[in-house]
C-alpha positions as semicolon CSV with decimal commas, in nm:
position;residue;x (nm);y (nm);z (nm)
1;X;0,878;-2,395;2,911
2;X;0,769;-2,445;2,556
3;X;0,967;-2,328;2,274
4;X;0,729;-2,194;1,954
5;X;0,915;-2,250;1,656
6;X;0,905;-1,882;1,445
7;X;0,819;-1,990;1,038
8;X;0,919;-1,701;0,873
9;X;0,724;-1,682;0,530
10;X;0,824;-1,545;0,185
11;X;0,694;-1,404;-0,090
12;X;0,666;-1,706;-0,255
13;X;0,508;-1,856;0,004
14;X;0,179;-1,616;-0,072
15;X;-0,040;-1,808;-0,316
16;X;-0,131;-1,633;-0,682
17;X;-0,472;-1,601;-0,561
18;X;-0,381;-1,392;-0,232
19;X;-0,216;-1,123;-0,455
20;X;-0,492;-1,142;-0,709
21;X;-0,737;-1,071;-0,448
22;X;-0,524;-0,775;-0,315
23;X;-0,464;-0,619;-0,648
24;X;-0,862;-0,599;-0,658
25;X;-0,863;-0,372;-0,377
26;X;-0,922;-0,005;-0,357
27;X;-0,627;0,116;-0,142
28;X;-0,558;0,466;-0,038
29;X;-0,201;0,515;0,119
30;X;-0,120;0,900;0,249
31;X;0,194;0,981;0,327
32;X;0,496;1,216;0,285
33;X;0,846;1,130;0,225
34;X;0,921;0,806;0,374
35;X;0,612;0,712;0,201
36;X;0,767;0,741;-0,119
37;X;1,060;0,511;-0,002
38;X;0,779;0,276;0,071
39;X;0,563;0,274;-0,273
40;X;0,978;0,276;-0,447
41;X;0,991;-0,066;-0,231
42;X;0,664;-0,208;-0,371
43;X;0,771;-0,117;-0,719
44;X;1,110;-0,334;-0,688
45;X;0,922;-0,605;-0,531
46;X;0,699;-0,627;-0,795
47;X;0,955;-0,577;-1,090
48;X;1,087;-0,937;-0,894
49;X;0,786;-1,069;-0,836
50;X;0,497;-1,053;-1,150
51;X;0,254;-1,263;-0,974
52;X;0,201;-0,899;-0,768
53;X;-0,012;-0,698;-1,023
54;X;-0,088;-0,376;-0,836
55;X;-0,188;-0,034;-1,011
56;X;0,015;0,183;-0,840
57;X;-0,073;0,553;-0,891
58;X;-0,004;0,913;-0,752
59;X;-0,331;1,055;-0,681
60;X;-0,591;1,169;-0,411
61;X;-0,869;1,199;-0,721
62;X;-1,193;1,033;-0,582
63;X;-1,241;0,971;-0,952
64;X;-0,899;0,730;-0,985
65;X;-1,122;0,459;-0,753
66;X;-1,383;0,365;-0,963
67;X;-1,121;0,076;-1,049
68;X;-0,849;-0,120;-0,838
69;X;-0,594;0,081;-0,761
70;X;-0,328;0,126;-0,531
71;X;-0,331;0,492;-0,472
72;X;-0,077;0,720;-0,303
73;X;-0,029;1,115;-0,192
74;X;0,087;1,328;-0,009
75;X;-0,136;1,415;0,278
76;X;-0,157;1,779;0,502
77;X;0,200;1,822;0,727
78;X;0,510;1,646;0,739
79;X;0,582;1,568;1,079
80;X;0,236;1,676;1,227
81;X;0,076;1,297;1,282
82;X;-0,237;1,489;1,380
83;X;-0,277;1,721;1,059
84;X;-0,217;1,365;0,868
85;X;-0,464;1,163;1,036
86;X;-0,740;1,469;1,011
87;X;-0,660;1,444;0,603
88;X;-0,666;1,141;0,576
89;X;-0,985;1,106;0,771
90;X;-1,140;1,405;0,530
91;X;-1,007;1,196;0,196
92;X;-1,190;0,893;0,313
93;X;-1,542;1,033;0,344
């Protein structure tokens, strides 16, 4: 049997132009409190990394995504995966 050889990949591995074409993108991340562990991990990445230009903001505003942005809320029940999905499903149409 084979062996694959695993390459595991770093941040600097990701070109400039990967991040600039992600910090284009109109993202809408709902969440509750873990969540905000996650977006506080983004921040410290990019406050090591400048090449990663995202607009992070707290919002749900339809109005916030007539730019790039990176938005986040909280969405409908902690601990209900169902009531989150359903808002989450609502906010995007």
């Amino acid at each position: 049997m084979d062996e694959q050889k695993t390459h595991l990949s770093t941040i600097e591995d990701v070109p400039a132009s990967a991040w600039e074409k992600l910090a284009q993108k109109k993202i809408f991340f709902g969440h509750h409190s873990v969540g905000f562990n996650i977006i506080e991990g983004l921040k410290d990445i990019m406050t090591e990394n400048p090449q990663i230009r995202l607009n992070i903001i707290k919002t749900s505003s339809p109005s916030e995504f007539n730019t790039p942005v990176f938005a986040h809320s909280r969405v409908d029940k902690n601990r209900d995966p169902r009531t989150k999905i359903d808002a989450f499903a609502n906010f995007m149409t």
